[in-house]
N, C-alpha and C positions, 0 to 999 in steps of 0.2 A: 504494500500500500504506500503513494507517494504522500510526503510529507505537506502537512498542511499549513505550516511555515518553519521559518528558522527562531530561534531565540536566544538568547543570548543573556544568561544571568552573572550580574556581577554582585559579589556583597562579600565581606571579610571575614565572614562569620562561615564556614564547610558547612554548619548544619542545616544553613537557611539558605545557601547552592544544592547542597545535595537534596533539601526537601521540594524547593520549585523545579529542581532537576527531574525530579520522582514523578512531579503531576504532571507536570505537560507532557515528558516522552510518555505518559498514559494517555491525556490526550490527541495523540499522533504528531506531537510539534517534534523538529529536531534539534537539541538544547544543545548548548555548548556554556560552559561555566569560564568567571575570570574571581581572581580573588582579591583584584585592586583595577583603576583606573587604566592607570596603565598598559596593563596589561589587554584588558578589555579594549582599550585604543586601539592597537598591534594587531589583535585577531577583529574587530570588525574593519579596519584600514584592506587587512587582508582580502576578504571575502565578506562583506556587508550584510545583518541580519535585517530580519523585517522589526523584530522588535527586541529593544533592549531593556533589562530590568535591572534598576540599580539601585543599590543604597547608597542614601547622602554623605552618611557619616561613617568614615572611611578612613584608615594612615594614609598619611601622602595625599594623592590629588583626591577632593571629595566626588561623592556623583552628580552636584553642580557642573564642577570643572568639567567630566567625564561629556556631560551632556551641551556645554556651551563645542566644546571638541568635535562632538558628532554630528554638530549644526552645520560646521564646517565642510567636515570631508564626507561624511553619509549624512545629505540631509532630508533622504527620503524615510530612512530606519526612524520609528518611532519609539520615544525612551518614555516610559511609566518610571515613575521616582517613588522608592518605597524608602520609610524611614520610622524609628523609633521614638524620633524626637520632632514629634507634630509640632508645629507655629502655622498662626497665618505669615507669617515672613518669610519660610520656609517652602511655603506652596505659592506664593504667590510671584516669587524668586524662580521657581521652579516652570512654573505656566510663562514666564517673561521669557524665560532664557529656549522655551519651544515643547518646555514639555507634554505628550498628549495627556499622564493623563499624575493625578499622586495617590496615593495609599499610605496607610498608617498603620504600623505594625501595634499591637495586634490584627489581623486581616483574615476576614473566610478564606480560604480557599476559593470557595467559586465567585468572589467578590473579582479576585484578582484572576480568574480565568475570565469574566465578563469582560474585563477589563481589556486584557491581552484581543478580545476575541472583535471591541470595538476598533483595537491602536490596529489589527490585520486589516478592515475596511477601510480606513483611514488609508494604509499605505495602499490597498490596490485602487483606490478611486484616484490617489496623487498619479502611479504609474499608469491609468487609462487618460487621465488628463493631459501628462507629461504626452504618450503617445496620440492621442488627438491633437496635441498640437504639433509636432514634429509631421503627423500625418495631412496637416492643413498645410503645411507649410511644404513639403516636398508635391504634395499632390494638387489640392485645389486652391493654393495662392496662385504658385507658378501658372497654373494653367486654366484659372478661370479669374481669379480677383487680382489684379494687378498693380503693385505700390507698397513701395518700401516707407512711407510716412507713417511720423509717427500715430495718425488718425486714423492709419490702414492697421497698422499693428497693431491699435487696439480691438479693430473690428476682427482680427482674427484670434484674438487669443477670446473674444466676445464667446466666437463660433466654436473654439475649442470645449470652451467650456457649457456650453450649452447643449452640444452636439449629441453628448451622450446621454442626455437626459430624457423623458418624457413632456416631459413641457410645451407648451405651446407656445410661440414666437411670429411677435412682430417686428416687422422690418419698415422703418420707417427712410424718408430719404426724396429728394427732388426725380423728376423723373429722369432717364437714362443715367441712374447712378452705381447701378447692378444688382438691383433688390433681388431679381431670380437668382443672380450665379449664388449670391449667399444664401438663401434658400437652395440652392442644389447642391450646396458645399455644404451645411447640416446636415440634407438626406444624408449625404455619401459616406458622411463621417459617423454615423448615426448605427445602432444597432438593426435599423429598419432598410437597410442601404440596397440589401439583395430583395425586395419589394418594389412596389413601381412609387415614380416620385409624380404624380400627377397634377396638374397645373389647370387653373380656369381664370380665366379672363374678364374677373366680373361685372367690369365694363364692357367688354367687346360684342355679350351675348344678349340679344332682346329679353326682354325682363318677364314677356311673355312663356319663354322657353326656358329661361335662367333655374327656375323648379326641377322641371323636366329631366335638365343636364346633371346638375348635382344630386337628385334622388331618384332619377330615372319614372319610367310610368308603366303604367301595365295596359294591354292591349282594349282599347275602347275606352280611354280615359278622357279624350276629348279629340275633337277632328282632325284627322289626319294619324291618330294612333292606333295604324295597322300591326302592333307587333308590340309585346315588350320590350323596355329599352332598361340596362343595367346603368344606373347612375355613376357619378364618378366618385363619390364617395363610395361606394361598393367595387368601384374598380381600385381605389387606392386602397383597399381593406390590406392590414399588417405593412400599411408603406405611410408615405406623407402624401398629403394632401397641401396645395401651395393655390391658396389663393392672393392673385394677384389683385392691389386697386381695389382693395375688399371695402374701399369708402364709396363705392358706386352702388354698393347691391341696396336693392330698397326694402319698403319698411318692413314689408308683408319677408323678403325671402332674413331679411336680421331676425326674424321669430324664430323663424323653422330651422334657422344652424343654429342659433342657442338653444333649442332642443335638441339639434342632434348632437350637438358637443355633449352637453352635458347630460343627454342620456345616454349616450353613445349607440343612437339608434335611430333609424332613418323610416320614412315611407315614402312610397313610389308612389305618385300621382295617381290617384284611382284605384289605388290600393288599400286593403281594409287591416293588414297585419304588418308589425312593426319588425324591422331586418338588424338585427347585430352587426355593428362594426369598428373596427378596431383601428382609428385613423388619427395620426398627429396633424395637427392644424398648424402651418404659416403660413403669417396673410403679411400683404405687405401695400402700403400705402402711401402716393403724395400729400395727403391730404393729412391736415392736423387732427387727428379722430378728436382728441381730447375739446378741440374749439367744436368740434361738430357735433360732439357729446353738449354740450353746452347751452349748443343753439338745437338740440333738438334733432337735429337729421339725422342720428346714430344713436343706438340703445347703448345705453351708461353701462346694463349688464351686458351684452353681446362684447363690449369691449374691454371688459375686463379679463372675460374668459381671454381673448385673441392676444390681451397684451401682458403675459404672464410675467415673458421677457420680451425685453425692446431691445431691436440694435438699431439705431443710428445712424443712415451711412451721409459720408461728410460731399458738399458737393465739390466735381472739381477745382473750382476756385479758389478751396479749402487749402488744396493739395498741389498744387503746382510742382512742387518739386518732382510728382511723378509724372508730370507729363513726357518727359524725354523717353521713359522707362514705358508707358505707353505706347508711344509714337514707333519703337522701333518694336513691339510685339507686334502691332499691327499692321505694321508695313511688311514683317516675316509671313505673317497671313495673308493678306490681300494680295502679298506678290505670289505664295504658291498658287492663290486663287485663282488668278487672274493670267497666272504662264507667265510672268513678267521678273523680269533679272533687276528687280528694285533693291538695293542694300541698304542705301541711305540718307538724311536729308541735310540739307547745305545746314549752315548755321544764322545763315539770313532767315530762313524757313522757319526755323528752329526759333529765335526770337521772334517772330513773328505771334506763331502760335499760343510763346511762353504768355505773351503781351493781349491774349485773346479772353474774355472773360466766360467762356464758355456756358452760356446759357441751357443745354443741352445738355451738358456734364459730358460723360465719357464717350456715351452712345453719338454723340455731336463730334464728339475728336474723332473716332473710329470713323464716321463717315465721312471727313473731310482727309483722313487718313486714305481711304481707299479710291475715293476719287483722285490722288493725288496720283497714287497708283495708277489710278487707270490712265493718267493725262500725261504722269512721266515720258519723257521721252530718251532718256538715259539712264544710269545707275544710281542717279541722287536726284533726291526730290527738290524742287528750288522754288522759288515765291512766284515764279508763272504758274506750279501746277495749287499752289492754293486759290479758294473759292474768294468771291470777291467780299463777304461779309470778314474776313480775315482781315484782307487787305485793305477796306475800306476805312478801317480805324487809326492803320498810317499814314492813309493821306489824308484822312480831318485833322492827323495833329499835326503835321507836316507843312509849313508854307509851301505853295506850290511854286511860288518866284520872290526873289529879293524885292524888297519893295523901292520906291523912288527914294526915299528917304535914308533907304540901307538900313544893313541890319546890326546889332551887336553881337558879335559870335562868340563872346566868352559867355554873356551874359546868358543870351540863348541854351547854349550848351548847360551851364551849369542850372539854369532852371530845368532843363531838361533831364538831368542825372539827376536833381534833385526830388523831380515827381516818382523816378526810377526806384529811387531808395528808400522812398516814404511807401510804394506800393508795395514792394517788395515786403521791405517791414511789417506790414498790413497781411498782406499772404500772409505771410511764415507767424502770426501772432505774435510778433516784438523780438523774434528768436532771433538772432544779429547769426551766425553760423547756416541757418537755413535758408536766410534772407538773399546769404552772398550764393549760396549755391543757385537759387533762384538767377543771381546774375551772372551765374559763370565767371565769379570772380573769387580770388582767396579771402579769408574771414582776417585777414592784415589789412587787404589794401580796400576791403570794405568798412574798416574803424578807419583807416585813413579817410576815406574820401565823406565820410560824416563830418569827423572834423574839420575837415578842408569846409564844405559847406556850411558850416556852423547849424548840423543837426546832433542831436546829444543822444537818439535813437533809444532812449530810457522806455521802457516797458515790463509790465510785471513779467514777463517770458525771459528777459536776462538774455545772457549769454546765447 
């Protein structure tokens, strides 16, 4: 029989190693004893346990010490602190420095097997987490959510952690900001992953049929229903269910999925008996549900169910630093797409776009992306194959001729670098380091050219 974890007991005392020694190898764990800190260091540095058991008060290093040490080098192993000299100073010392869990000698037995048997959940929920996120990040950042910012990284450690839960999840965010790929970056990552991930459009579909679709109908339910139709909650049964724009559905079909949420049970249009099913809900929205909750347009409960968890996605304007990072995934695409030998785009092009405030967010960059592609006419994309909405905002800032009077060119310039480093600053939220990268310039000679300007670039974002 395989073991159902490691353990690892430390305390100075043989009788009180040899007696937790005794219960757990009863209970299938496989124990390993130390009789000091130190030592206890050396073998879990060696081969790391799930859980450590130590007394505080100990010669030499206590099992404070023992336990600030194993923060360090195992900091996934959970340490239970057992002691004969209770304090609140002492446990409270103890929960600071990461303890999961304290005990006090005298202790049942099974006090301190509960114990051990929460601190084993504990570590396997950390190493499902640690691997949802290493699996977001190898799998569905790279190759669906795109952007190394720091407002993307928080959206995917969001998804990591969400992923494996039951929960229901709302994705809020501007439109073409990527609310599906991170709803199909939850399925995947999800225990539901090998199920179907099914998508409705709850704006796209007449409101008349919108029933229909999600609970399907039974034959002779109203004209034109020659045949039963399986709804789509019954086609997503043991998978997700992703509804999209879920601020469009009206009032009558918000009743009917807060019933099926919450009883988790559906009926087919014309139908007299109620269907089991087993579907996680992410809806995802432009719209502010909470202002529409407010005003009326949207049931206060239907949205509470939907918005268990919220993630947030930031619009591109947010994020600019990942435009470049963008531009050239989707020029890798568009050019297989399209049979075209595109590699890359000038740096004129490139400021151009950086300079674009993108209304549209990404889904807006990707198509001005592949038209570029398609209008390229060499291996680098240049400010001919951008769309004129790009272009148009350099030449309204742009004087198109010196004027009679002539112009001042220092003066010019430096108003002109100075709206550069105010926007920039504005992008990056006062972050002086992300501001410059915005300008393709080093974070020197961007405190330089502040000073030069007599901007003092102060915002709570710092550095």
């Amino acid at each position: 029989m395989s073991s159902r974890g490691r353990i690892l007991v430390v305390d100075d005392e043989r009788s009180m190693r040899e007696f937790l020694e005794i219960y757990f190898r009863g209970e299938g764990f496989e124990v390993a004893t130390a009789e000091s800190a130190e030592v206890a260091l050396a073998a879990a540095e060696a081969d790391p346990f799930d859980v450590v058991i130590t007394d505080i008060q100990m010669p030499g290093r206590s099992g404070l010490d023992l336990l600030h040490d194993l923060r360090e080098s195992c900091p996934e192993t959970q340490v239970v602190v057992i002691t004969a000299f209770a304090s609140t100073d002492s446990a409270i010392e103890a929960m600071k420095r990461g303890a999961y869990d304290y005990v006090t000698k005298p202790f049942q037995v099974d006090e301190i097997g509960l114990v051990v048997e929460k601190a084993l959940e504990k570590k396997q929920l950390s190493a499902e987490n640690r691997w949802l996120r290493e699996e977001l990040r190898s799998r569905s950042a790279p190759r669906n959510l795109i952007g190394n910012s720091p407002a993307m990284q928080r959206v995917y450690e969001l998804v990591a952690q969400v992923a494996g839960t039951k929960s229901n999840v709302l994705i809020s965010g501007e439109s073409g900001t990527g609310k599906e790929l991170v709803a199909r970056a939850i399925h995947e990552l999800s225990d539901r992953a090998e199920r179907p991930l099914v998508t409705v459009n709850c704006g796209a579909i007449p409101e008349n049929l919108l029933e229909s679709e999600l609970f399907g109908h039974v034959r002779g339910a109203f004209t034109g229903a020659v045949q039963n139709k399986v709804g789509l909650f019954e086609v997503a049964d043991g998978g997700t269910l992703f509804l999209d724009e879920v601020g469009e559905l009206p009032a009558l079909l918000q009743v009917k999925l807060l019933r099926a949420i919450q009883e988790k049970t559906i009926r087919p249009v014309g139908g007299t008996r109620d269907r089991q099913v087993d579907v996680r809900i992410l809806a995802a929205t432009n719209r502010d549900l909470a202002e529409e909750v407010a005003s009326g347009r949207f049931r206060e409960d239907l949205y509470y169910r939907l918005n268990v968890i919220q993630i947030a996605l930031p619009p591109l304007r947010e994020r600019m630093e990942d435009v470049p990072l963008l531009v050239h995934h989707f020029l890798a695409k568009h050019a297989a797409e399209l049979g075209k030998e595109v590699t890359g785009i000038s740096q004129e092009a490139m400021d151009r776009l950086l300079a674009h405030p993108f209304p549209g967010n990404v889904r807006e960059l990707e198509n001005i992306t592949e038209r570029a592609v398609a209008l390229s006419s060499g291996p680098v994309v240049d400010l001919d194959a951008l769309p004129p909405t790009v272009l148009a905002r350099e030449r309204a800032e742009r004087p198109s001729r010196i004027p009679e009077g002539g112009v001042n060119l220092e003066a010019l310039v430096a108003d002109f670098e100075r709206s550069l480093l105010r926007e920039a600053l504005e992008r990056s939220g006062g972050v002086k380091k992300r501001a410059a990268r915005l300008l393709g310039i080093s974070f020197r000679s961007f405190r330089y050219r502040l000073e030069k300007l007599g901007l003092d670039g102060s915002h709570p974002g710092g550095e």
